[in-house]
C-alpha positions, 0 to 999 in steps of 0.5 A: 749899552743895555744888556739885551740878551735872556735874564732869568728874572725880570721885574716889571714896576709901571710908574705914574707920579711916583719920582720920590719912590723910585730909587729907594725902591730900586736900592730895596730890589738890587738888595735883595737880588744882590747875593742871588746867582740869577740874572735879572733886569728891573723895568721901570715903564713911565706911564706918562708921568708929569712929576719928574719921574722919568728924569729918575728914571733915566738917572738910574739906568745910567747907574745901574745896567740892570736897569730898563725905562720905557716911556709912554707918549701919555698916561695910557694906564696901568693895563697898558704899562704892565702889557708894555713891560711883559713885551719887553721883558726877557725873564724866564719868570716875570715878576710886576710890581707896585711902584709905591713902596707899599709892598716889600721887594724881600716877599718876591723870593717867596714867590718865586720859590712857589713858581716851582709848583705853579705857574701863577703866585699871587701876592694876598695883602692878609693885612693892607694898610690902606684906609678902611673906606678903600679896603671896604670897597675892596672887601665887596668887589673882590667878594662880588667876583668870587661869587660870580666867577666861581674864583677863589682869589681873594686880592685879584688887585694885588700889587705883588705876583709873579708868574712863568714867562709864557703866562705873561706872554699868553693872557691878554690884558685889555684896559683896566683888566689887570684887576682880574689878572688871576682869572684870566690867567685860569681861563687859560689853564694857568695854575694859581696860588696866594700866598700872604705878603707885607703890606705898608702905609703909602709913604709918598703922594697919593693913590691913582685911583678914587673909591667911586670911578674904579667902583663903577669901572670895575663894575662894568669890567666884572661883566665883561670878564664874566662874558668873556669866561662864558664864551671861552672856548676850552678844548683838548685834542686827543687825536690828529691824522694827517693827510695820506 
């Protein structure tokens, strides 16, 4: 039986195609958390795979009790994923992640030792290993935002960060805004910071993505992150009287 009550820690990890990446990717996480004397729990979110994942999947819940799975009916997205495993976890600090060995589970306590000062700690890929028609394309639309958002974060679309549960709990994610996660998270009040983490070579399949629908996508979610920044409503009560 799955141990269901708080955990200090809970990785999220959302999971399309990824079943040749999984267990080397738990083995990483379990290495790193296995002197720690926190309580933690990885959840893999199978986002309607078709290669095997969840068989995986399922195969590592049953070695392992820090391990949850959670099935998609069909492919939903990353948004979706990550939203179901913020709902699910049970960490009093939530950590998500990349399912693609492309970042290094020995970067998250870096995060977490941030998470002292902040609320939000943002993963910043200071040297990807992506081609470079992908980091190009990257370059100009995280450049685009910060200009018409006013936002400093320089890799919204980082794959590593971490965050307090109650960020995780507040900030809406609606489809194919977690690109804009740091953002939101400021709307909110939320403190943020980057820091530099490790970044590798894709070692299994391919990226989800193509350069031309996520450019146009983000383009059009851009907009509607910036209307959602104008119609904000921000205010602070500095005074209540109750009825007499």
């Amino acid at each position: 039986m799955v141990d269901l009550s708080p955990k200090d820690l809970s990785v999220v990890l959302p999971v399309h195609n990824e079943a040749d990446s999984l267990r080397e990717l738990l083995s990483r996480l379990l290495q790193v958390f296995k002197d720690s004397d926190q309580s933690y729990e990885v959840i893999f979110v199978d986002d309607g795979s078709t290669d095997g994942s969840w068989e995986v999947m399922k195969e590592l819940n049953a070695q392992s009790h820090h391990v949850r799975v959670i099935r998609f009916k069909k492919n939903c997205g990353e948004s979706a994923a990550l939203e179901a495993g913020f709902k699910a976890a049970r960490g009093d600090i939530v950590v998500a992640m990349d399912a693609d060995l492309q970042s290094d589970p020995r970067d998250i306590p870096r995060l977490l030792q941030k998470l002292q000062e902040y609320d939000v700690v943002w993963g910043l890929r200071a040297e990807r290993k992506d081609e470079w028609l992908r980091r190009l394309v990257s370059w100009g639309g995280n450049t685009v935002r910060r200009i018409l958002m006013g936002d400093n974060a320089r890799d919204a679309g980082s794959p590593l960060r971490a965050m307090r549960r109650e960020v995780a709990q507040k900030v809406k994610i609606f489809k194919g805004l977690h690109r804009f996660y740091p953002t939101l998270c400021r709307m909110e009040g939320f403190t943020v910071i980057e820091i530099p983490i490790s970044h590798f070579p894709r070692k299994y399949g391919a990226s989800k993505y193509t350069i031309i629908n996520r450019f146009f996508e983000y383009l059009v979610d851009l907009l509607v992150v910036k209307w959602m920044h104008n119609r904000h409503i921000d205010y602070e009560i500095v005074e209540e009287l109750d009825e007499r």
